[in-house]
C-alpha positions in Angstrom: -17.7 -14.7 -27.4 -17.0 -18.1 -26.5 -12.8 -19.0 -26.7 -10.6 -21.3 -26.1 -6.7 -21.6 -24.8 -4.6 -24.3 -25.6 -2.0 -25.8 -23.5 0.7 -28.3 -25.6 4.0 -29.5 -25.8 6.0 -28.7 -28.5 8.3 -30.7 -30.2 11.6 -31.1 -32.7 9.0 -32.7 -35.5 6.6 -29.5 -36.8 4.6 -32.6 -38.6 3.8 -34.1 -35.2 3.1 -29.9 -33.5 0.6 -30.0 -36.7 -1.3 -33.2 -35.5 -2.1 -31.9 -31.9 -3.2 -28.3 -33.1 -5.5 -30.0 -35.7 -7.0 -32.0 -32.6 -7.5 -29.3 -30.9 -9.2 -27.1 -33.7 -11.5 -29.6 -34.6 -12.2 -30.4 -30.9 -12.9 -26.8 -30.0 -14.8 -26.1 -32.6 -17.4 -28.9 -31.7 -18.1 -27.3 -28.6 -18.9 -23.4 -30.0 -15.8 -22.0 -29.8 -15.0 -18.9 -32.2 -11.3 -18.6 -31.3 -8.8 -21.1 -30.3 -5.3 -19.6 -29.2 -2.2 -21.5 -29.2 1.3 -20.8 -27.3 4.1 -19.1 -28.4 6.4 -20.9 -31.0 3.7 -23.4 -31.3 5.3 -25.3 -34.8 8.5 -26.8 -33.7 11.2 -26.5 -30.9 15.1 -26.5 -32.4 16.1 -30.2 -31.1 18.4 -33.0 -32.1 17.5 -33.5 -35.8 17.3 -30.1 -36.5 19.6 -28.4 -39.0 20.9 -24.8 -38.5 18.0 -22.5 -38.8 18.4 -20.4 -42.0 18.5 -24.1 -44.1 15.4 -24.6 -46.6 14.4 -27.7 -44.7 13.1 -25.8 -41.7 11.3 -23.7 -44.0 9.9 -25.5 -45.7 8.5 -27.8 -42.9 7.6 -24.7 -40.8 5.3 -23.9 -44.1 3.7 -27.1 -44.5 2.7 -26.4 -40.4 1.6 -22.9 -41.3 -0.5 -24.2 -44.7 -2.1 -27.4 -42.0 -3.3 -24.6 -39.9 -4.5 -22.0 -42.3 -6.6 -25.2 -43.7 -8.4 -26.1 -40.1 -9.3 -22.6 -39.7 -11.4 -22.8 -42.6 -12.6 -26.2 -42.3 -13.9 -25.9 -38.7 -14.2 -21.8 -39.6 -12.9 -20.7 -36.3 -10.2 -18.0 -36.0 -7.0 -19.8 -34.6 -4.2 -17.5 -33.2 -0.5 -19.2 -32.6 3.1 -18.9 -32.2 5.1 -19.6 -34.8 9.0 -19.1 -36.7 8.8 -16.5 -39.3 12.2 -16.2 -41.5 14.6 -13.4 -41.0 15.6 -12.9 -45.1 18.4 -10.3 -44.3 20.2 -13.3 -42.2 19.4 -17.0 -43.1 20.6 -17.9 -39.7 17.8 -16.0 -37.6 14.1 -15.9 -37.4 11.4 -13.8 -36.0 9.4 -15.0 -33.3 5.6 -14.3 -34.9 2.0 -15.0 -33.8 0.1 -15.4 -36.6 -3.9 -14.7 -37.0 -6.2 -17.0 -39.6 -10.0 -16.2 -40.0 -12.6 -18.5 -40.5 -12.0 -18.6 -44.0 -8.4 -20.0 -43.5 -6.8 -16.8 -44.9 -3.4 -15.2 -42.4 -5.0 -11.4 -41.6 -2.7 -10.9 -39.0 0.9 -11.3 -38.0 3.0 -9.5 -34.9 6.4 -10.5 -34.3 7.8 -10.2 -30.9 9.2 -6.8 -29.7 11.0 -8.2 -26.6 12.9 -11.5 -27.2 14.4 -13.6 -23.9 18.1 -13.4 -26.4 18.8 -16.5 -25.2 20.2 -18.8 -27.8 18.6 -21.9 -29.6 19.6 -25.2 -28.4 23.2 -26.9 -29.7 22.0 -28.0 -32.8 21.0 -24.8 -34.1 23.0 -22.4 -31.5 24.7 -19.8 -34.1 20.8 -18.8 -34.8 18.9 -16.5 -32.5 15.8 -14.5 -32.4 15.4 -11.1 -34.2 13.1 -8.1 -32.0 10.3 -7.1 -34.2 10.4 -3.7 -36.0 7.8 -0.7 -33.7 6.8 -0.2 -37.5 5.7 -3.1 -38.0 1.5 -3.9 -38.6 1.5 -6.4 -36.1 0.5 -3.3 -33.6 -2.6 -2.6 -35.1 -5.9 -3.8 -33.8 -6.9 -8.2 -34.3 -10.5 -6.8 -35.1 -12.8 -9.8 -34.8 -16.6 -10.1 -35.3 -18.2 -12.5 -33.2 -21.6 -14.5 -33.0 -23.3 -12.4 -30.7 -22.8 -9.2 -33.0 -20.5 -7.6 -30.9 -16.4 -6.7 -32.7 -13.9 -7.1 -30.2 -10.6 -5.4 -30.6 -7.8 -7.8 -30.1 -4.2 -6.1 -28.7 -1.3 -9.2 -29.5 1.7 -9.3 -27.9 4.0 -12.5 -27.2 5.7 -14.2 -24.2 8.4 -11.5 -22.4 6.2 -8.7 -23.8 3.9 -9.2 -20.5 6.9 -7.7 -19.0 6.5 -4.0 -20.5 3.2 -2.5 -19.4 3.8 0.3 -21.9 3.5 -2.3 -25.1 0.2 -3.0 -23.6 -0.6 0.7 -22.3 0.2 1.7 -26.0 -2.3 -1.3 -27.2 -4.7 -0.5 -25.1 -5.0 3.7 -26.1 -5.5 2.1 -29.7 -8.6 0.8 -28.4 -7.9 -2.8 -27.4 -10.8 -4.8 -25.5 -8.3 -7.9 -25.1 -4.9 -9.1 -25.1 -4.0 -12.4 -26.4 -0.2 -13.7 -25.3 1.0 -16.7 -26.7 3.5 -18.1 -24.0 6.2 -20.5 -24.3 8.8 -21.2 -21.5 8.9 -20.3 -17.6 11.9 -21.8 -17.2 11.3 -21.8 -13.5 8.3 -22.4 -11.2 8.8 -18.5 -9.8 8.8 -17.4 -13.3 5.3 -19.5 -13.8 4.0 -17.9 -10.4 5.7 -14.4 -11.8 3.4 -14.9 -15.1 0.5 -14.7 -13.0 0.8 -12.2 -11.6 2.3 -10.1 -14.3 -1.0 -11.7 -16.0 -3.9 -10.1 -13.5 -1.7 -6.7 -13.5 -2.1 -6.1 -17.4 -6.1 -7.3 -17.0 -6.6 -4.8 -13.9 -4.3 -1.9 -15.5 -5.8 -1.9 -18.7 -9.2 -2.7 -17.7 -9.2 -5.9 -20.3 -8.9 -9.6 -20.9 -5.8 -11.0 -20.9 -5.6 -14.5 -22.6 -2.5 -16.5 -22.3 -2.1 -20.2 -23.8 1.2 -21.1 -22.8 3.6 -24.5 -23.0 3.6 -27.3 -20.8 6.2 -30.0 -20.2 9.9 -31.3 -21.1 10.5 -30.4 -24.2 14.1 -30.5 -24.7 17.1 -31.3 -22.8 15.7 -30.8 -19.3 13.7 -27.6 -20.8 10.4 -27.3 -19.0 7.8 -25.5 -18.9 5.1 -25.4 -16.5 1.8 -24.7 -17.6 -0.1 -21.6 -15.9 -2.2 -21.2 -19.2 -5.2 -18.6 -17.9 -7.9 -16.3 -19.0 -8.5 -13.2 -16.5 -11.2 -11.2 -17.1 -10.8 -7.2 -16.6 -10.8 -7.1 -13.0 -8.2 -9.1 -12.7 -10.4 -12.4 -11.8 -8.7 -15.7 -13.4 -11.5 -17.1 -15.3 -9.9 -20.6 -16.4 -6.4 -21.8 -15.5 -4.4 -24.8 -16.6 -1.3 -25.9 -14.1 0.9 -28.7 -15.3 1.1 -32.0 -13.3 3.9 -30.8 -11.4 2.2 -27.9 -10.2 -0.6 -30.4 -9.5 0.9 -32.5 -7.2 2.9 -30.2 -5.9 -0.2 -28.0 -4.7 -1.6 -31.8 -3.5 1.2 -32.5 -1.1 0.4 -29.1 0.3 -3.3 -29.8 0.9 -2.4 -33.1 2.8 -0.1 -31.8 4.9 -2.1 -28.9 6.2 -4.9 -31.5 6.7 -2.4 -33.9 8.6 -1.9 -30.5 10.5 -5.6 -30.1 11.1 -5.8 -34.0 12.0 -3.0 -33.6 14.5 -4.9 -30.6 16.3 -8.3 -32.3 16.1 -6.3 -35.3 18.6 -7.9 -35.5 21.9 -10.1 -32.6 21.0 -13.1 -34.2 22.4 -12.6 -37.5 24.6 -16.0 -38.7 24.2 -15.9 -38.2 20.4 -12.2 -39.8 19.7 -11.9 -42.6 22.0 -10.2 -45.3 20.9 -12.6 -48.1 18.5 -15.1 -45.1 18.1 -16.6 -44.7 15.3 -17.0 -41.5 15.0 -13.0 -41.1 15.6 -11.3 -38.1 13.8 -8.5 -39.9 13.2 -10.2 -42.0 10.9 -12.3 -38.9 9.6 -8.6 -37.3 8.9 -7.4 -40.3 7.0 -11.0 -40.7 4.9 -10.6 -37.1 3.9 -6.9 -37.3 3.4 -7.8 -40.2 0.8 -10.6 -38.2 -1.0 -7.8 -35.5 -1.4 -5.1 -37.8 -2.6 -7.6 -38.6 -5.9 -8.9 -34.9 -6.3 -7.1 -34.5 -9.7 -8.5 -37.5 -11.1 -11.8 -36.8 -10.1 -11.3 -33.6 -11.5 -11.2 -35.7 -14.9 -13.4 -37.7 -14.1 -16.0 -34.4 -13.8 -15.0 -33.7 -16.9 -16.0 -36.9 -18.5 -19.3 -37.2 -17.1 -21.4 -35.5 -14.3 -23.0 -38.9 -13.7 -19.2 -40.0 -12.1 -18.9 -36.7 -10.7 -22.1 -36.5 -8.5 -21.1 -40.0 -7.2 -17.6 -39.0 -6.5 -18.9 -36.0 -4.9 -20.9 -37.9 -2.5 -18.2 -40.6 -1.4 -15.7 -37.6 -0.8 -17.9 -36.3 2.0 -19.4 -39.4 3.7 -17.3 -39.2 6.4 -18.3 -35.5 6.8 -21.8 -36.2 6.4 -21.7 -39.3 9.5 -20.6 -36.6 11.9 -23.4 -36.5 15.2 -25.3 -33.6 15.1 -25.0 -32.9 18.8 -20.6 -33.0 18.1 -19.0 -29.7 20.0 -18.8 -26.2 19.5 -15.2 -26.7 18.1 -15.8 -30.1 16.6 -18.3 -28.2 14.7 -15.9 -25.6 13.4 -14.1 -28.1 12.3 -16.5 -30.1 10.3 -17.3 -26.8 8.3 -13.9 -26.4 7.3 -13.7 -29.6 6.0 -16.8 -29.4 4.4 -15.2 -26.2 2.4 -14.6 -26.1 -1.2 -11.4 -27.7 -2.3 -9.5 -25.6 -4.7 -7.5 -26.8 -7.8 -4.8 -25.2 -10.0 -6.1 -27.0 -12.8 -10.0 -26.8 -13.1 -12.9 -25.4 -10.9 -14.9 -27.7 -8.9 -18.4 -29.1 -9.2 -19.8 -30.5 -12.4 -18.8 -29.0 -15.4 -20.3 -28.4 -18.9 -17.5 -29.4 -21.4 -17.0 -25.8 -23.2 -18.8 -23.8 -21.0 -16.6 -20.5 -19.0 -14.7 -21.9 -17.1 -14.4 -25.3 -17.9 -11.4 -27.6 -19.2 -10.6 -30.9 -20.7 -7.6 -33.0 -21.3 -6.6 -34.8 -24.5 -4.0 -37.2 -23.2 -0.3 -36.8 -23.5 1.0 -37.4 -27.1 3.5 -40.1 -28.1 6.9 -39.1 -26.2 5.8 -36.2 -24.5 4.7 -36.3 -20.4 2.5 -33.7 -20.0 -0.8 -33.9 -21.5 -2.1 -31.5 -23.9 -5.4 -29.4 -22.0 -7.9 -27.2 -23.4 -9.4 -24.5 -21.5 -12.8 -22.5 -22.0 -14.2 -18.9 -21.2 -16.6 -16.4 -22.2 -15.5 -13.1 -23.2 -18.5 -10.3 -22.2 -18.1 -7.3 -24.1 -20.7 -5.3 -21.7 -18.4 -6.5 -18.4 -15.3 -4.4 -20.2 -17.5 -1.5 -21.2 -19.6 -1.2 -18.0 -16.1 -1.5 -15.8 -14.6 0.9 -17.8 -17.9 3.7 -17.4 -17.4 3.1 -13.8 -13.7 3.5 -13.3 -12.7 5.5 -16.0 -9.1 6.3 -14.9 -8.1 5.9 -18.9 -9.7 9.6 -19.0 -7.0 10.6 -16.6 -4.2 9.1 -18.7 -1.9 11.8 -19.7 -0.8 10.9 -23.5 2.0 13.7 -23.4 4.2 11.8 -21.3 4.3 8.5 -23.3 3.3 9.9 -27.1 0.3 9.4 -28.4 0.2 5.7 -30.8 -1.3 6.7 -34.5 -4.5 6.1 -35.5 -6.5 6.7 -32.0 
């Protein structure tokens, strides 16, 4: 089942959070996908212009987002899970924090409102109004059961944001028989948070022997408020199938790989006096500062793979000339050194090599949106039934799991 994660920027104007969702939808759905996932609180984020919570405005505008996306769903007929503000009736001045479910046929068959809320106030404009915890009642804890192309029904387990942090939410999802998580993510209000989120992210895959799938937020997106990124898909073993970092995260991870390669440069000086005399040509001084310069435009070749193989082949090849002009007969360490620079680069942001837009694995960005830095990315995997069944008939600690110490969830 082919699906994708969406990573956006919210803002104080739902009409505007509409616009990008639609892109996306009808983006994704060109290239196959079935589901698109959005983050958590995807419809509009309490800013200047915003009027206390509980006043009709909001709502109404909230349900004009809410009716946009119920409408794409059936147009492009892809299932489209997102965050969104429910009203709280009992108290005008406090909402649920939901992630609603539309089916191909634009209907809402699905809606779970957060058990675990941060409790941290909205913003000034609407600071008297604060989230409600869901009800353990509520039907939001039953099964997102989902029929895909291939003829296989996958068993969807929701949860939202914070809940990663409660492994007996998903333990409890997972005894009702879920193949998959999906957890719409807003803020990491810190980059340790965003490296926390990953890890938390591989330890519910690995525990409970299932995808995880986690579109999150990217970007400022009010007052200094940022986000930053780590959107993923990790497959049941705990392996991160697609992964979208935001620019920070990007050059911050780029200043890293040049300075170790400054290191490497430094230690390859005077290596070999034949080989790095001054005015040769073979000099890995100059080698250092050819690769240096192929790393400083990784990211954009990273787009530019995206774009178009054609580009990417040809950027491929000019980032390894220098390797390539290296003397056969170089030394024993010389040659150490060439095959570590001829290893792989890694990126936060996208796999390397060429890239089939859509296919697992693969991303694409859609530009940032008026006002907003970051740019809005979309990122593609492959959900394989028979990898969660076959792991799960070879390690089946689940038969070991010992119900009477946590209670047993109705309906398993």
């Amino acid at each position: 089942m082919k699906i994708a994660i969406a990573q956006i920027t919210t803002t104080p104007d739902s009409s505007n959070s509409l616009r990008v969702c639609l892109k996306v939808i009808r983006k994704t759905a060109t290239r196959g996908v079935e589901l698109v996932a959005f983050p958590e609180l995807s419809d509009i984020t309490f800013g200047p212009g915003c009027e206390s919570a509980g006043e009709g405005k909001q709502c109404k505008k909230i349900k004009a987002f809410r009716d946009g996306i119920g409408k794409a769903a059936k147009e492009c007929e892809v299932w489209v899970v997102l965050g969104c503000h429910m009203p709280y009736y009992p108290n005008p001045k406090k909402w649920r924090n939901t992630c609603l479910t539309y089916n191909p046929s634009g209907e809402l068959v699905h809606s779970y409102d957060k058990l675990h809320p941060c409790c941290e106030a909205l913003p000034e404009a609407s600071k008297s109004s604060t989230y409600v915890p869901g009800d353990t009642a509520q039907s939001g804890l039953e099964m997102l059961e989902v029929d895909s192309r291939d003829g296989e029904t996958w068993r969807f387990g929701i949860t939202i944001g914070s809940d990663l942090r409660f492994p007996q939410l998903f333990t409890y999802l997972r005894a009702r028989g879920a193949d998959a998580f999906i957890v719409p993510t807003s803020c990491f209000p810190t980059k340790t948070a965003g490296r926390q989120c990953e890890t938390l992210l591989a330890a519910r895959a690995i525990d409970n022997q299932a995808y995880v799938i986690a579109p999150c937020q990217v970007g400022k997106y009010y007052k200094g408020k940022e986000s930053f990124g780590a959107s993923s898909v990790v497959d049941p073993c705990g392996k991160v199938a697609v992964h979208l970092s935001s620019a920070a995260s990007r050059k911050e991870r780029q200043k890293e790989m040049e300075r170790k390669m400054r290191e490497q440069v430094d230690e390859m000086d005077g290596m070999s006096p034949g080989f790095n005399d001054p005015g040769s040509a073979h000099s890995w001084e100059d080698l250092g500062r050819e690769r240096l310069s192929a790393l400083a435009v990784s990211d954009l070749w990273s787009h530019k793979k995206a774009q178009t193989s054609a580009t990417a082949n040809w950027q491929d090849r000019k980032a390894i000339t220098a390797i390539d002009s290296i003397p056969a007969n170089t030394s024993k360490n010389e040659t150490a050194t060439r095959d570590t620079l001829e290893r792989p680069q890694q990126t936060l942001h996208a796999p390397s090599g060429d890239i089939e837009l859509g296919a697992d694995g693969s991303w694409e960005a859609l530009g940032a949106d008026e006002g907003v830095e970051e740019e809005c990315a979309i990122g593609y995997a492959i959900l394989s039934k028979e990898k969660v069944i076959e792991l799960r008939r070879m390690v089946p600690i689940w038969d070991n799991l010992r119900i009477e110490l946590y209670g047993q969830p109705d309906g398993r």
